[in-house]
The first five atom37 places (N, CA, C, CB, O) and aatype in JSON, in Angstrom:
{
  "aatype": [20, 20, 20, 20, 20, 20, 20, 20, 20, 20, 20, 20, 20, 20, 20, 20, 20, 20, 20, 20, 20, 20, 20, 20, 20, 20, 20, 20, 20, 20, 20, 20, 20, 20, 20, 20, 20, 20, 20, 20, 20, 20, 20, 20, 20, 20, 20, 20, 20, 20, 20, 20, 20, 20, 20, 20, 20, 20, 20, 20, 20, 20, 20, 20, 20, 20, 20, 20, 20, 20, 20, 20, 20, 20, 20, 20, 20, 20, 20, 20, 20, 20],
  "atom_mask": [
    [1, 1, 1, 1, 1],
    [1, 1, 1, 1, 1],
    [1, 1, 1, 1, 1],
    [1, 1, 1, 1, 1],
    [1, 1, 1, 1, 1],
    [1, 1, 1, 1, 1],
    [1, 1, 1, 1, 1],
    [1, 1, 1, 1, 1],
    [1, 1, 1, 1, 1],
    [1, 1, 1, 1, 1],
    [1, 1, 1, 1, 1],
    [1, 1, 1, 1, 1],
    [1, 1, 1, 1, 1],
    [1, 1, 1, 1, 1],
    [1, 1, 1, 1, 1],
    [1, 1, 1, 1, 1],
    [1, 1, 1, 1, 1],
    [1, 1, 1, 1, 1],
    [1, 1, 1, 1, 1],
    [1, 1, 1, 1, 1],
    [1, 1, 1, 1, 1],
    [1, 1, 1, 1, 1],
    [1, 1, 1, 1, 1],
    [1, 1, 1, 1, 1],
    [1, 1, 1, 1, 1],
    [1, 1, 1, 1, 1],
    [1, 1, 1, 1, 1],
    [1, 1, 1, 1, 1],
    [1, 1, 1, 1, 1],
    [1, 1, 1, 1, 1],
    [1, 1, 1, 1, 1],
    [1, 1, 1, 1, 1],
    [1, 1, 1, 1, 1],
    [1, 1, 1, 1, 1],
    [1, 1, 1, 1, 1],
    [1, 1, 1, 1, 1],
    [1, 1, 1, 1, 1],
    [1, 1, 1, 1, 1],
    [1, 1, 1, 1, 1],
    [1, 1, 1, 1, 1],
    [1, 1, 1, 1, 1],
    [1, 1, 1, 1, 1],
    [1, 1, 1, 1, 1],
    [1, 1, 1, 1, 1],
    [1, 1, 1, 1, 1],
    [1, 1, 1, 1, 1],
    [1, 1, 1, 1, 1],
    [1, 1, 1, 1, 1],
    [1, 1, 1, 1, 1],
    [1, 1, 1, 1, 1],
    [1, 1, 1, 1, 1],
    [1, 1, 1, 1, 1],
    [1, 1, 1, 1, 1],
    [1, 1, 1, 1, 1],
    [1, 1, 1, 1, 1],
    [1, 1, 1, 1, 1],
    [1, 1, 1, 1, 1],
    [1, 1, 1, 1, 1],
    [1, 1, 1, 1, 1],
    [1, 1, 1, 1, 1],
    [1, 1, 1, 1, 1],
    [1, 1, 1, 1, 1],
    [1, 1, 1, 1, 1],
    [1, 1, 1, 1, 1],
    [1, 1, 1, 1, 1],
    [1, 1, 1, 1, 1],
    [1, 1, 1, 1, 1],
    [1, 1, 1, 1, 1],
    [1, 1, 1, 1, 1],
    [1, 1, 1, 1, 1],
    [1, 1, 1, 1, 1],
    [1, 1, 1, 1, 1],
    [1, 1, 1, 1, 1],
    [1, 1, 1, 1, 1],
    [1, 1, 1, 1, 1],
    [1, 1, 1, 1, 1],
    [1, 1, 1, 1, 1],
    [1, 1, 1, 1, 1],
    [1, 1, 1, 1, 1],
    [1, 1, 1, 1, 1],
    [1, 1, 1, 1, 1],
    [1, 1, 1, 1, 1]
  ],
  "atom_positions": [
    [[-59.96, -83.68, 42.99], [-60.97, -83.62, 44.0], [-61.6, -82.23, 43.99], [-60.4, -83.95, 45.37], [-61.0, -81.29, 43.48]],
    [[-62.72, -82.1, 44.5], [-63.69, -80.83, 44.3], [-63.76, -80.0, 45.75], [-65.37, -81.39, 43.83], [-64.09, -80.44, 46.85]],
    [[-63.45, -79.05, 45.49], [-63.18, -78.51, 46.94], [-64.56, -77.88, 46.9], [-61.75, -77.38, 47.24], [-64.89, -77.18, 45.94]],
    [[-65.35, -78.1, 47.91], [-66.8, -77.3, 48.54], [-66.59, -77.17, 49.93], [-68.33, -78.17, 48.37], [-65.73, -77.57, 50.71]],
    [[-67.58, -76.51, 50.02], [-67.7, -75.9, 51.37], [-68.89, -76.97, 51.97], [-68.18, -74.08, 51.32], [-70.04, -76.58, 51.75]],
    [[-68.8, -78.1, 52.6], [-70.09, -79.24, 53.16], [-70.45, -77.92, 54.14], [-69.55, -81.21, 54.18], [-71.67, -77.8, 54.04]],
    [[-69.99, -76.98, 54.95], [-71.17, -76.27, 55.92], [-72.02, -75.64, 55.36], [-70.8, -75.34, 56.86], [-73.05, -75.56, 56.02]],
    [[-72.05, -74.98, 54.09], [-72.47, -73.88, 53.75], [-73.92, -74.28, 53.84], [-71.91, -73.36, 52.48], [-74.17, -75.46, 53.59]],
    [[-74.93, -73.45, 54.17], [-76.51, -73.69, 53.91], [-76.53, -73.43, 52.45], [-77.63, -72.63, 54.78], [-76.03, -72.64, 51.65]],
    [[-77.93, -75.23, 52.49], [-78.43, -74.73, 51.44], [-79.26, -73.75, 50.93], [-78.73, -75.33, 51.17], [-79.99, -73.19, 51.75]],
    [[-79.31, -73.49, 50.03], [-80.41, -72.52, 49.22], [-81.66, -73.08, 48.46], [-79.67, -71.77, 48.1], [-81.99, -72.26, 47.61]],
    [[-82.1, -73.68, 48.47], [-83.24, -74.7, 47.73], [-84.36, -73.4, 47.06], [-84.25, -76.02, 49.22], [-85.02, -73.55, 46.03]],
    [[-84.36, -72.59, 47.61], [-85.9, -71.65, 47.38], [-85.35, -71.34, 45.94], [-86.33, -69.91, 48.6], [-86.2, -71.56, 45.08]],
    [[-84.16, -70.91, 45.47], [-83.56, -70.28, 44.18], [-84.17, -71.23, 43.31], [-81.88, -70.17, 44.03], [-85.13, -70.94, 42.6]],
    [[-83.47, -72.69, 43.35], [-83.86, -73.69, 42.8], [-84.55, -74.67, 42.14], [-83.76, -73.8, 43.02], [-84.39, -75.38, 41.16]],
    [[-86.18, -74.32, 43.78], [-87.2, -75.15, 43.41], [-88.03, -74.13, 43.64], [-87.44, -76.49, 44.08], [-87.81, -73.1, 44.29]],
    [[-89.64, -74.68, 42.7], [-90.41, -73.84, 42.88], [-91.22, -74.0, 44.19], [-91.06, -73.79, 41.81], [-90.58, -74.61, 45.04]],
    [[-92.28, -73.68, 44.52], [-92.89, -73.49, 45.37], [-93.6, -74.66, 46.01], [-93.51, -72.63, 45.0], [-93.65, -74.92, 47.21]],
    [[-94.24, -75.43, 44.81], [-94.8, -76.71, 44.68], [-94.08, -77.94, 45.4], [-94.88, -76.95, 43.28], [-94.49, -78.84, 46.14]],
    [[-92.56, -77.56, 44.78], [-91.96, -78.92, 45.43], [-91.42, -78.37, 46.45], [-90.89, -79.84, 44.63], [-91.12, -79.3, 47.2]],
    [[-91.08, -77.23, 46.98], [-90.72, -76.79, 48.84], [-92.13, -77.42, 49.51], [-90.61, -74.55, 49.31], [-92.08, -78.31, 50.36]],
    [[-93.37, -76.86, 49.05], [-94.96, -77.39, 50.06], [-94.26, -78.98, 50.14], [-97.16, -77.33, 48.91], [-93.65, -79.43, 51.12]],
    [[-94.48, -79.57, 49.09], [-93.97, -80.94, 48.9], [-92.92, -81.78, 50.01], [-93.27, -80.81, 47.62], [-92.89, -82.76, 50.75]],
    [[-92.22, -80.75, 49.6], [-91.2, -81.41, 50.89], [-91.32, -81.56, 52.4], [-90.09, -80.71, 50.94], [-91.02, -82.38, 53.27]],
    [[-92.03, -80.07, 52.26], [-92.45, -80.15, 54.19], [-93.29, -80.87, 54.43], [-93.03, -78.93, 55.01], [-93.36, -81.28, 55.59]],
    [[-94.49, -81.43, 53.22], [-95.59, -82.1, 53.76], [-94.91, -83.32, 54.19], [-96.8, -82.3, 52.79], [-95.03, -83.81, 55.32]],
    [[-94.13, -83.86, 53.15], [-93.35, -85.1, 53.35], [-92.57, -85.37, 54.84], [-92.28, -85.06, 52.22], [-92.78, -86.3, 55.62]],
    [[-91.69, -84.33, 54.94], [-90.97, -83.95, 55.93], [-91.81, -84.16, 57.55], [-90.59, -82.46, 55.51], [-91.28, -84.76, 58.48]],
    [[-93.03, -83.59, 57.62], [-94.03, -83.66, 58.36], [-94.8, -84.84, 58.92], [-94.67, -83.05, 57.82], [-94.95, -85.15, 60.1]],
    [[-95.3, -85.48, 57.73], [-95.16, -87.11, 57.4], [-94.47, -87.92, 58.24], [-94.5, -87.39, 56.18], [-94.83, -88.65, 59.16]],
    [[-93.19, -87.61, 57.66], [-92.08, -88.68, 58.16], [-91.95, -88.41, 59.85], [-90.39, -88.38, 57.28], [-91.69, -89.3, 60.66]],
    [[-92.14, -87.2, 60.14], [-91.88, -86.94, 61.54], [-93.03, -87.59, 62.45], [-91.77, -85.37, 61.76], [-92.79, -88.27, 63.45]],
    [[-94.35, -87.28, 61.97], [-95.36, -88.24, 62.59], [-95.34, -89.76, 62.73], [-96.43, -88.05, 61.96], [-95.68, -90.3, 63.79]],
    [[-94.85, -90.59, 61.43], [-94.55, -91.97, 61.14], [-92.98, -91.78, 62.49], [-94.18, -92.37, 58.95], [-93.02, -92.82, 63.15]],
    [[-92.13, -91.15, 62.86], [-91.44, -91.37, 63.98], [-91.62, -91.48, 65.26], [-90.86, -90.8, 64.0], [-90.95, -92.14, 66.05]],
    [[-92.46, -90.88, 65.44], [-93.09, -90.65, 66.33], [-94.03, -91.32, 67.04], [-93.39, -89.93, 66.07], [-94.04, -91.34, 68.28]],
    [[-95.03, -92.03, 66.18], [-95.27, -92.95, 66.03], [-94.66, -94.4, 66.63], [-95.29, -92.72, 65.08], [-94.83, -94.99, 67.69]],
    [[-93.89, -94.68, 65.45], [-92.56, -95.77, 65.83], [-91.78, -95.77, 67.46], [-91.19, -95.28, 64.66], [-91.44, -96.84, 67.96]],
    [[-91.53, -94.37, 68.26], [-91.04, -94.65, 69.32], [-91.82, -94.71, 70.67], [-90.15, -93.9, 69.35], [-91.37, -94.7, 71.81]],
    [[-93.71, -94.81, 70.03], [-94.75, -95.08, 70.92], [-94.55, -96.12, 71.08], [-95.96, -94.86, 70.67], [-94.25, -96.48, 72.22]],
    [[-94.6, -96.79, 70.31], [-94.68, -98.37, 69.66], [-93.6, -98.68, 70.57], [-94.35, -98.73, 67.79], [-93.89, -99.13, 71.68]],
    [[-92.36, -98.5, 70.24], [-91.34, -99.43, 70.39], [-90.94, -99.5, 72.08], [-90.06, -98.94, 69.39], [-90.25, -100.34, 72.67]],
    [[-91.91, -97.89, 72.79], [-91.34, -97.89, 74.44], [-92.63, -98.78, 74.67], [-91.17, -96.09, 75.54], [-92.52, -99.48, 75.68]],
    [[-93.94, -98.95, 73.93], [-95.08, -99.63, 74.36], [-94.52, -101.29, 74.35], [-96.45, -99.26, 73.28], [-94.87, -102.15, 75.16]],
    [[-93.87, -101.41, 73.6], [-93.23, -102.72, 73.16], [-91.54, -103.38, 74.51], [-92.58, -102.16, 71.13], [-90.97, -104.34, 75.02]],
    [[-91.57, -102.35, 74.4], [-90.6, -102.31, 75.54], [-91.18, -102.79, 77.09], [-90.1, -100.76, 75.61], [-90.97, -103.96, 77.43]],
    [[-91.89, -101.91, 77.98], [-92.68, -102.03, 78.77], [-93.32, -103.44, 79.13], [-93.41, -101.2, 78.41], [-92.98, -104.24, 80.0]],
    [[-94.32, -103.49, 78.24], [-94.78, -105.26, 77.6], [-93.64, -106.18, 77.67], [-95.23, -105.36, 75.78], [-93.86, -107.36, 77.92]],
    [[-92.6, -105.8, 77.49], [-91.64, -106.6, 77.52], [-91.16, -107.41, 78.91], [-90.73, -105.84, 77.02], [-91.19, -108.62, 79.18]],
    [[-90.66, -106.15, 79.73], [-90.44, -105.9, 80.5], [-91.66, -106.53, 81.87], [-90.14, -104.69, 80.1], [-91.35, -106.94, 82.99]],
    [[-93.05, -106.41, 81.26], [-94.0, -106.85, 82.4], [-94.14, -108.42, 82.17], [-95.56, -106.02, 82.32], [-94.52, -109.09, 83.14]],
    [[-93.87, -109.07, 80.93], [-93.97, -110.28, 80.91], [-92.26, -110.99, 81.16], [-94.77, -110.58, 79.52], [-92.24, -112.22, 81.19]],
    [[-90.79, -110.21, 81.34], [-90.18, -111.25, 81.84], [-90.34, -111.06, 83.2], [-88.88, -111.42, 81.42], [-89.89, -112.08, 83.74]],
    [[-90.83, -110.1, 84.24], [-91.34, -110.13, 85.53], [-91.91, -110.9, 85.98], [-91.88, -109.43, 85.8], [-91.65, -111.35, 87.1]],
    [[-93.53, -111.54, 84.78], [-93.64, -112.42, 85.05], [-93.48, -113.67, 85.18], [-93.92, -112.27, 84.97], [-93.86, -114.54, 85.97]],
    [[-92.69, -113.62, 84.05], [-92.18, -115.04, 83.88], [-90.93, -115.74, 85.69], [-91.0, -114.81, 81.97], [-90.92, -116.66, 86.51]],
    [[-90.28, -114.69, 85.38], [-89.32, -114.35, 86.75], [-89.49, -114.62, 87.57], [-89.05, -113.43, 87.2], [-88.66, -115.12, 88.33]],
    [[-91.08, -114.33, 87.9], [-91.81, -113.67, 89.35], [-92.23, -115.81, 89.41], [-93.84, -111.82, 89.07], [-91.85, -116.68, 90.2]],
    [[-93.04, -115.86, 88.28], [-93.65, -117.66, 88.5], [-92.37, -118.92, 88.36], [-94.99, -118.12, 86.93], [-92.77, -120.08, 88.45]],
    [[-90.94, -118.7, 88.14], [-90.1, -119.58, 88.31], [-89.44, -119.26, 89.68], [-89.25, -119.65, 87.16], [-88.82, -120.13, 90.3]],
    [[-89.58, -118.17, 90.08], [-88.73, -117.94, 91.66], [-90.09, -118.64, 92.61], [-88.29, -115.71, 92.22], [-89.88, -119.5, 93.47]],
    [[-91.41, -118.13, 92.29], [-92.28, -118.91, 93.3], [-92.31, -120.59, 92.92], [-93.91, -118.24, 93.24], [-92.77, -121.24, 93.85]],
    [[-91.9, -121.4, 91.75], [-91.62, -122.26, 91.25], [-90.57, -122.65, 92.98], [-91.05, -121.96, 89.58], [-90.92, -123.08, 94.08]],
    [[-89.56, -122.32, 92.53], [-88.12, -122.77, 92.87], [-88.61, -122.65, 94.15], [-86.67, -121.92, 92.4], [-88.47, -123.67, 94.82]],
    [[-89.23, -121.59, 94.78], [-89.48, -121.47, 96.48], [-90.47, -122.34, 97.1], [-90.01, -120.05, 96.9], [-90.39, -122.67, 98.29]],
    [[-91.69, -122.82, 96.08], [-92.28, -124.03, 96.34], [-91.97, -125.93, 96.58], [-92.91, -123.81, 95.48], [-92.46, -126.91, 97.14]],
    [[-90.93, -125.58, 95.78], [-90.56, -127.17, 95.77], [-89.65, -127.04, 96.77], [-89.93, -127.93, 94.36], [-89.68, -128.03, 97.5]],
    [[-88.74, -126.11, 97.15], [-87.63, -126.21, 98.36], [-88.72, -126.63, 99.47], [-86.64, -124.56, 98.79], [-88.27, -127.55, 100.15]],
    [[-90.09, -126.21, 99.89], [-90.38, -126.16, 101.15], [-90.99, -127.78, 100.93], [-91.39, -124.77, 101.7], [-90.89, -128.53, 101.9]],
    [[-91.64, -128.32, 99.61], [-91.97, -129.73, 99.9], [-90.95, -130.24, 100.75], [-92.1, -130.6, 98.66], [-89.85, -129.75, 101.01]],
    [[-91.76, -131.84, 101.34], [-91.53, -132.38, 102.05], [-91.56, -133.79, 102.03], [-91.97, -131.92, 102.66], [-90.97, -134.71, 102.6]],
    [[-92.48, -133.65, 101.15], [-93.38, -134.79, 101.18], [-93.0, -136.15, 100.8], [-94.38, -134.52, 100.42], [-93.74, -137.11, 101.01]],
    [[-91.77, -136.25, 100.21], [-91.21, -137.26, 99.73], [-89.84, -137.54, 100.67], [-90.99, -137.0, 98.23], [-89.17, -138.56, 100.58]],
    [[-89.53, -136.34, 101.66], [-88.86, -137.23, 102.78], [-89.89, -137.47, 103.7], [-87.6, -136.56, 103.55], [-89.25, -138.07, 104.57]],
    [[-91.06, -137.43, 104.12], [-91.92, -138.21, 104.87], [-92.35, -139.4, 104.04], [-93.07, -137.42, 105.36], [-92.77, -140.2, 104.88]],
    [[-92.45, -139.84, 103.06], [-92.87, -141.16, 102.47], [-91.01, -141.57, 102.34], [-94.08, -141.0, 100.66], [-91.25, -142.26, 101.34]],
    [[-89.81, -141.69, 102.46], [-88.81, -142.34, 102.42], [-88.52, -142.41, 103.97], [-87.81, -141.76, 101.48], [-87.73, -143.33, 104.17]],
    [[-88.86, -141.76, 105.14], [-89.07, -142.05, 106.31], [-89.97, -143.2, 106.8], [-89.4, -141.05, 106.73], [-89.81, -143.88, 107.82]],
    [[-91.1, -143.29, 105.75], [-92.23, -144.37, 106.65], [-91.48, -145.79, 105.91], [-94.48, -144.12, 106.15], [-91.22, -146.8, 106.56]],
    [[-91.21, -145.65, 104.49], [-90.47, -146.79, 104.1], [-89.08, -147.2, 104.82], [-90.23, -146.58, 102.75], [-88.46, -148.09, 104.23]],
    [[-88.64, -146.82, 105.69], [-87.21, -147.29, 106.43], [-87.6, -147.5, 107.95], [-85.86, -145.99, 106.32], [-86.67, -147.66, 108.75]],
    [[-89.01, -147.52, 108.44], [-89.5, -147.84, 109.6], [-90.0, -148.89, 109.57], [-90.23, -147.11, 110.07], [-90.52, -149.36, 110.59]]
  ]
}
């Protein structure tokens, strides 16, 4: 097994030239916008979410609270037993 040091910082500048450090940050930069991005999205997506099971919620509870107050079918099984 290879004993290294995983904390040690890297050194990349020795390594690479100049071209591929620009390179990297542009990339690097990139990727951070495309994230950023993604967690607009996903709280916008969230939200939306969130406002349509309200509604959904909101029109089966007025559902359920509408038919409790009918009536109308014990006044027509009342006139039929008179």
């Amino acid at each position: 097994m290879k004993n290294t040091n995983e904390n040690a910082p890297l050194n990349l500048s020795s390594s690479l030239q100049e071209a591929q450090l620009m390179y990297m940050k542009r990339i690097e930069k990139e990727n951070l916008e495309r994230v950023m991005r993604l967690k607009k999205i996903r709280r916008n997506n969230i939200i939306t979410g969130f406002g349509l099971a309200g509604v959904v919620l909101g029109t089966y509870l007025y559902s359920i609270f509408t038919v409790k107050q009918e009536n109308f079918l014990d006044e027509l099984d009342d006139t039929e037993k008179s």
